[in-house]
Backbone as CSV, one residue per row, in Angstrom:
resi,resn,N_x,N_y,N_z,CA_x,CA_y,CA_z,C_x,C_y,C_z
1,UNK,3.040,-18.909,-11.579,1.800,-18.234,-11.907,1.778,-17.872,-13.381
2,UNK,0.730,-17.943,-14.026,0.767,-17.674,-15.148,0.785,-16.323,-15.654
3,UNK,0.914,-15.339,-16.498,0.541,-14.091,-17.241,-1.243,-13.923,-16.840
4,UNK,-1.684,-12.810,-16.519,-2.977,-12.639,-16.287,-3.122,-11.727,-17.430
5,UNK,-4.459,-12.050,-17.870,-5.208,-11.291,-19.356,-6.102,-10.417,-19.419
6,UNK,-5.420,-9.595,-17.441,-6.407,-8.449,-17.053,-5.107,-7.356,-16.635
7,UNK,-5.864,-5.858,-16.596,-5.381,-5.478,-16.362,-5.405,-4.365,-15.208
8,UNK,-4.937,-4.775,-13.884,-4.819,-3.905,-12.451,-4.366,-2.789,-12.203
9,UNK,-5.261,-1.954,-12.045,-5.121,-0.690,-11.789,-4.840,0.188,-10.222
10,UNK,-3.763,0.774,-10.386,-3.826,1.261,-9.150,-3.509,0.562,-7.670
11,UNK,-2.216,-0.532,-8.043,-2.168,-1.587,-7.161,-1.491,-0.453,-6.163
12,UNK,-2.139,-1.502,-5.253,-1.098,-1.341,-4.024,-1.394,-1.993,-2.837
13,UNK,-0.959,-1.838,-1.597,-0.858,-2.977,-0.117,-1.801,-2.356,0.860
14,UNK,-2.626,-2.987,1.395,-3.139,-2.702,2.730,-2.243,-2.426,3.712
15,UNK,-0.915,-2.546,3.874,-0.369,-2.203,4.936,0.114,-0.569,4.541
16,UNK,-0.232,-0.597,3.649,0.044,1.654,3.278,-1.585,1.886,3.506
17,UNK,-2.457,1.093,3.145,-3.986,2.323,3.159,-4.259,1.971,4.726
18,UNK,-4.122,0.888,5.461,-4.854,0.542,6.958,-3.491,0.140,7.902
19,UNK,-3.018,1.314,7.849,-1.879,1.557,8.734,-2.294,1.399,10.301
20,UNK,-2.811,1.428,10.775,-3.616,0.833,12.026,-3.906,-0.437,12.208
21,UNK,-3.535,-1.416,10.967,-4.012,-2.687,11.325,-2.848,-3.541,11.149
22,UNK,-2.764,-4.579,10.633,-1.653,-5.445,10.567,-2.060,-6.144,9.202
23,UNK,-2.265,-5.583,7.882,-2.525,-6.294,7.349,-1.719,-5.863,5.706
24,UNK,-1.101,-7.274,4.991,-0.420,-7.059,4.343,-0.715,-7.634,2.692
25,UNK,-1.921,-6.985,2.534,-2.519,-7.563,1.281,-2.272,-6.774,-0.336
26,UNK,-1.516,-7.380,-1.278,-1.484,-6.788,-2.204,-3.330,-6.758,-3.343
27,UNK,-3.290,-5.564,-3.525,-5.450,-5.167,-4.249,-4.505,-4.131,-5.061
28,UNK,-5.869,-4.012,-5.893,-6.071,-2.777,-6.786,-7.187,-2.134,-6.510
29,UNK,-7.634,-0.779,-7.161,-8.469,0.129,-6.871,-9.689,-0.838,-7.858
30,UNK,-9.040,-1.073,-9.516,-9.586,-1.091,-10.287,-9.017,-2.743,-11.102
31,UNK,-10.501,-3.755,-12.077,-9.225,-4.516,-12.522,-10.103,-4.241,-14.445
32,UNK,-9.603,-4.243,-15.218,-10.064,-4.576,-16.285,-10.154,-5.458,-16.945
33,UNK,-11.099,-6.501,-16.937,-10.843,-8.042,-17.843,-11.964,-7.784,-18.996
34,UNK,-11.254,-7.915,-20.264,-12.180,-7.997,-21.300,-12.850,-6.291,-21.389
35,UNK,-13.729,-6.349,-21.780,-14.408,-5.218,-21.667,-15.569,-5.123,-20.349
36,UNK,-14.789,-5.572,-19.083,-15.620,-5.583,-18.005,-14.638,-4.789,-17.090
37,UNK,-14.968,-3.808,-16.748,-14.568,-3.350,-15.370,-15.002,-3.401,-14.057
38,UNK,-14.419,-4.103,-12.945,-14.871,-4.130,-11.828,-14.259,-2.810,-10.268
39,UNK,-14.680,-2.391,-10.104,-13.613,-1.121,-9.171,-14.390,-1.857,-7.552
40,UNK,-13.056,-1.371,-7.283,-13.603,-1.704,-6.038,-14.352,-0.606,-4.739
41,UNK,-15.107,-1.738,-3.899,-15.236,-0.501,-3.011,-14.804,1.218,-3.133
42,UNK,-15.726,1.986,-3.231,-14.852,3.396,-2.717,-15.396,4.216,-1.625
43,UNK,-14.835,4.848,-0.804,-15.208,5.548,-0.154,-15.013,7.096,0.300
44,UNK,-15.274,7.441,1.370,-15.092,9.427,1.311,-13.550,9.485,1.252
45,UNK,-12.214,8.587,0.544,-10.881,8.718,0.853,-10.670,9.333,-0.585
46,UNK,-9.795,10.135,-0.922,-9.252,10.493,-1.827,-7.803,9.956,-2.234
47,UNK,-7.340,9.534,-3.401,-6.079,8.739,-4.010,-4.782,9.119,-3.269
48,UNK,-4.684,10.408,-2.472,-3.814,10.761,-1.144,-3.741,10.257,0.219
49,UNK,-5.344,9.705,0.583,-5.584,9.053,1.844,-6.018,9.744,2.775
50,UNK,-6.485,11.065,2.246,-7.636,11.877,3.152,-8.936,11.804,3.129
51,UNK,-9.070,11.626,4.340,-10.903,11.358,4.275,-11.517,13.157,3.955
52,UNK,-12.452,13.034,3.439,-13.051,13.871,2.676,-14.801,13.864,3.578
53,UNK,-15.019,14.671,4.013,-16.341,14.420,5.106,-16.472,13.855,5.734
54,UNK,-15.760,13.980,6.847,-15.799,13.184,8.503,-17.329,13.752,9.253
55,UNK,-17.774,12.666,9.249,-19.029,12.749,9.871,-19.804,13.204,8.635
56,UNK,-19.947,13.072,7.517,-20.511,13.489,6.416,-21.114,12.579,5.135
57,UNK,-21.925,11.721,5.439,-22.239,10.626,4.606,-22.139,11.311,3.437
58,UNK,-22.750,12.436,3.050,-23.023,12.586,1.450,-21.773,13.665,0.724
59,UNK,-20.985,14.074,2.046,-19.318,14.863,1.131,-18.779,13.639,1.154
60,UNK,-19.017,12.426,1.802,-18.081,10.835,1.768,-18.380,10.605,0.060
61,UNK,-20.154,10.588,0.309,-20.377,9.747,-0.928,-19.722,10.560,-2.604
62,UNK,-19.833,11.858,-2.106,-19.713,12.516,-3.228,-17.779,12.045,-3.952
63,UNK,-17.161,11.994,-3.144,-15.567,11.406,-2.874,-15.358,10.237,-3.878
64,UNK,-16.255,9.422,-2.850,-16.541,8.203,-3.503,-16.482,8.152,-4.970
65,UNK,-17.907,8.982,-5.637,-18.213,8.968,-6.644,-16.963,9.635,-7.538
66,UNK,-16.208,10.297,-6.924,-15.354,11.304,-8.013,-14.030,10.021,-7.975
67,UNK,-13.814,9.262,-7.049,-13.062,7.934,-7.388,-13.282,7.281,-8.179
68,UNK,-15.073,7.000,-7.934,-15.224,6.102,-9.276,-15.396,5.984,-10.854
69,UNK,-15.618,7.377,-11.193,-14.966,8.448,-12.074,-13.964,8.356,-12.701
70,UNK,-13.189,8.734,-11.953,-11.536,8.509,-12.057,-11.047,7.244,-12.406
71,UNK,-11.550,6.243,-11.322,-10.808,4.645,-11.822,-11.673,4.138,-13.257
72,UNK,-12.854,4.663,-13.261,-13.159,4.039,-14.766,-12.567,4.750,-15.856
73,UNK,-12.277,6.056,-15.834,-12.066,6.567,-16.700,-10.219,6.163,-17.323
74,UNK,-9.533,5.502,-16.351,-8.510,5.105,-15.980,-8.296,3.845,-16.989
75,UNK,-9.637,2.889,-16.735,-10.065,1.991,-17.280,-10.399,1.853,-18.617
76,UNK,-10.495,2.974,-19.177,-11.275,3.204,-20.485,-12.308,3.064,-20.862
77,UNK,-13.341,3.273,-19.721,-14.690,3.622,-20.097,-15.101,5.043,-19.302
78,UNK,-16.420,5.081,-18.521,-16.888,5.999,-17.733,-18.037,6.050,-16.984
79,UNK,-18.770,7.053,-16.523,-20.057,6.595,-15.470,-21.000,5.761,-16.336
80,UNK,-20.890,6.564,-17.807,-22.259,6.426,-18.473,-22.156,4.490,-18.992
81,UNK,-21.369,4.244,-18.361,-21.400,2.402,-19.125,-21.287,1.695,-17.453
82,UNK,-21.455,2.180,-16.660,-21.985,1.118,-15.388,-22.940,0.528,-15.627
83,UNK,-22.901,-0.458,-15.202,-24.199,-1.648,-15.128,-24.435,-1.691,-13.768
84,UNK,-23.490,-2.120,-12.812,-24.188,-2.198,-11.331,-23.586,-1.693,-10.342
85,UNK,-24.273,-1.428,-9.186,-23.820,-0.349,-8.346,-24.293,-1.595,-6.790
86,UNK,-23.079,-1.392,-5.822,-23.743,-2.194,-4.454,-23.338,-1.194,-3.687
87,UNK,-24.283,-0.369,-2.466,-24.096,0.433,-1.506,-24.024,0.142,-0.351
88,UNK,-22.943,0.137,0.205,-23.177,-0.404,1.494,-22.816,0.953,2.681
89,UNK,-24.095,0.913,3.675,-24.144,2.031,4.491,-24.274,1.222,5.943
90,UNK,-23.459,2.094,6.773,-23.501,1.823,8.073,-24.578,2.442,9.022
91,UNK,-25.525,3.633,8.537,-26.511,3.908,9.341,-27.762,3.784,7.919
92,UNK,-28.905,3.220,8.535,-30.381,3.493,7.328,-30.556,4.890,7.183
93,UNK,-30.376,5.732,8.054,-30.654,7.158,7.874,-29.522,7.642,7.133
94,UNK,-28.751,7.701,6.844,-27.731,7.590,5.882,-28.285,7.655,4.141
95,UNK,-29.766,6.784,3.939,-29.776,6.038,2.672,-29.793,7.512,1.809
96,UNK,-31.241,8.596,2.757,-31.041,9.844,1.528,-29.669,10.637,1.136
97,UNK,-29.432,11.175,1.606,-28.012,12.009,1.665,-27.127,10.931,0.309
98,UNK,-26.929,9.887,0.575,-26.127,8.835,-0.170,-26.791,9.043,-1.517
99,UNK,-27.556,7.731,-1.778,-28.389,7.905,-2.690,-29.094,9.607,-3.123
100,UNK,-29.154,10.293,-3.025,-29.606,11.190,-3.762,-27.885,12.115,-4.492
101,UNK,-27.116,11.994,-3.912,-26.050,12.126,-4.146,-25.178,10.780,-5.416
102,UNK,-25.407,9.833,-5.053,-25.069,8.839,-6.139,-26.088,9.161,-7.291
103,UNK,-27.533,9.215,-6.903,-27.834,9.343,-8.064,-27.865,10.934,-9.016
104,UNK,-27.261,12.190,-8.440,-26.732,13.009,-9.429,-25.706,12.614,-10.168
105,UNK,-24.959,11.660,-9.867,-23.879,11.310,-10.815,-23.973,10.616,-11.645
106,UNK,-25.529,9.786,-11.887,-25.674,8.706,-12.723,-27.313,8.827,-12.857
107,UNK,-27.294,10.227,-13.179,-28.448,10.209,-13.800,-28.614,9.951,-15.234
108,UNK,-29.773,9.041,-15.716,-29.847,8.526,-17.161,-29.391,7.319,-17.604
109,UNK,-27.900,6.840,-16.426,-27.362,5.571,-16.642,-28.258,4.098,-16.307
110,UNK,-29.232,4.288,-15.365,-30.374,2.961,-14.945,-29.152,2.068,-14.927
111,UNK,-28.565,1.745,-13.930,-27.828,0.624,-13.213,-28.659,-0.562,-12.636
112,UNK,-28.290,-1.839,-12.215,-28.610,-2.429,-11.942,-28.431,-1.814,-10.296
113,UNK,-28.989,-2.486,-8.888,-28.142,-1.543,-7.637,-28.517,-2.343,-6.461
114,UNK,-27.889,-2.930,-5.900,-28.070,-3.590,-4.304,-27.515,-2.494,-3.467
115,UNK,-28.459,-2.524,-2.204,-27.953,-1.373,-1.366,-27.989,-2.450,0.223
116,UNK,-27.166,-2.210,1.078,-26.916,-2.947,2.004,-26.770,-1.936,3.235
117,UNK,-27.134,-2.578,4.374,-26.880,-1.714,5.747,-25.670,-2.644,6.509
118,UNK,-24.753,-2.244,6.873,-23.684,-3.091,7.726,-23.316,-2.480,9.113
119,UNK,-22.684,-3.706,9.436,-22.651,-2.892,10.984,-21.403,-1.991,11.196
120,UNK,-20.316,-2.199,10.097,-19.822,-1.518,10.454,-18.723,-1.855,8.736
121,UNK,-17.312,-0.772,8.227,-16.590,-0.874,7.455,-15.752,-0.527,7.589
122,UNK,-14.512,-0.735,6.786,-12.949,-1.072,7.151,-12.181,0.025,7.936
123,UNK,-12.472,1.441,8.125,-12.148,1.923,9.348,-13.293,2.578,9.596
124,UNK,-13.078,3.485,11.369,-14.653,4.023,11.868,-15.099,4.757,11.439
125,UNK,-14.413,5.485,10.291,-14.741,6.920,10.208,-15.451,6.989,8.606
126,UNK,-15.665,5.791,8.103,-16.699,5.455,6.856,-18.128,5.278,7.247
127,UNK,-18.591,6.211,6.724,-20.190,5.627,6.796,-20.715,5.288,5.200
128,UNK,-19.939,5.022,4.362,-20.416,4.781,3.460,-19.130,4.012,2.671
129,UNK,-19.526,2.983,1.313,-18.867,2.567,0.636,-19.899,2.337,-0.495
130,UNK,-18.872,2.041,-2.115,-19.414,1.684,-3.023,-18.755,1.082,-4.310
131,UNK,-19.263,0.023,-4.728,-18.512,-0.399,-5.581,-19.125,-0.510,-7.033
132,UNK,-18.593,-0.775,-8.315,-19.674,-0.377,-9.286,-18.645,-1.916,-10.291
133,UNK,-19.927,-2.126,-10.833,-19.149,-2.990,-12.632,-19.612,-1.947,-13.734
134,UNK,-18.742,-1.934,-14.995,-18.868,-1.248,-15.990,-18.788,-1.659,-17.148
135,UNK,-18.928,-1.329,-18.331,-18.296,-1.905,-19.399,-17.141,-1.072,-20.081
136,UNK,-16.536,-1.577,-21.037,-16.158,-0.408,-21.974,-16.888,-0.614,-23.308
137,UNK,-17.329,0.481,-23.846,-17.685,0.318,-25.092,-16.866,0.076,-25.920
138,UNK,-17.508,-0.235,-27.361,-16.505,-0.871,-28.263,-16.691,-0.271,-29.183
């Protein structure tokens, strides 16, 4: 394999975050290529592995958001240089609580934003996920 000319943040294995499943995948939270940041999915889990609002779409989302915070800022940028945001929610009634909550955190930023309904996400107790691209400024 060659040297990669990015840089992964926050690696680690699916068999430590989805201990219930059988699965043995090395990810990162976060990757930085160039002045592009991509983070992945986040949800109501905190960098310990506690869910943070069980049964609570918008203490989930708020979680979320303070992850994604964190991994950009990690990254060397921050909220205010997102470009796009994809939401994916497991109930439609879900959308206010979420969204009005994502958007206190990124007010002024005008993201690009796909929002999605699914039937379901990586364990039961998510009703929400989100993933964002960013830049870093220069």
């Amino acid at each position: 394999m060659s040297q990669p000319t990015h840089t992964r943040i926050r690696m680690f294995n699916t068999k430590d975050t989805y201990p219930n499943q059988t699965l043995d995948n090395d990810l990162c939270q976060a990757v930085r290529a160039g002045n592009t940041v991509y983070v992945r999915g986040q949800v109501g889990t905190n960098f310990e592995g506690e869910l943070v609002g069980l049964g609570d779409p918008r203490a989930q989302t708020e979680q979320a958001m303070r992850n994604v915070k964190q991994l950009l800022e990690e990254a060397g940028s921050d909220l205010s240089h997102i470009v796009k945001t994809t939401t994916y929610l497991i109930d439609p009634r879900y959308r206010e609580p979420v969204y009005q909550e994502v958007g206190k955190w990124l007010k002024g930023v005008f993201p690009i934003s796909t929002g999605l309904v699914v039937s379901a996400l990586g364990q039961p107790q998510w009703l929400m996920e989100i993933d964002v691209v960013a830049v870093i400024p220069e």
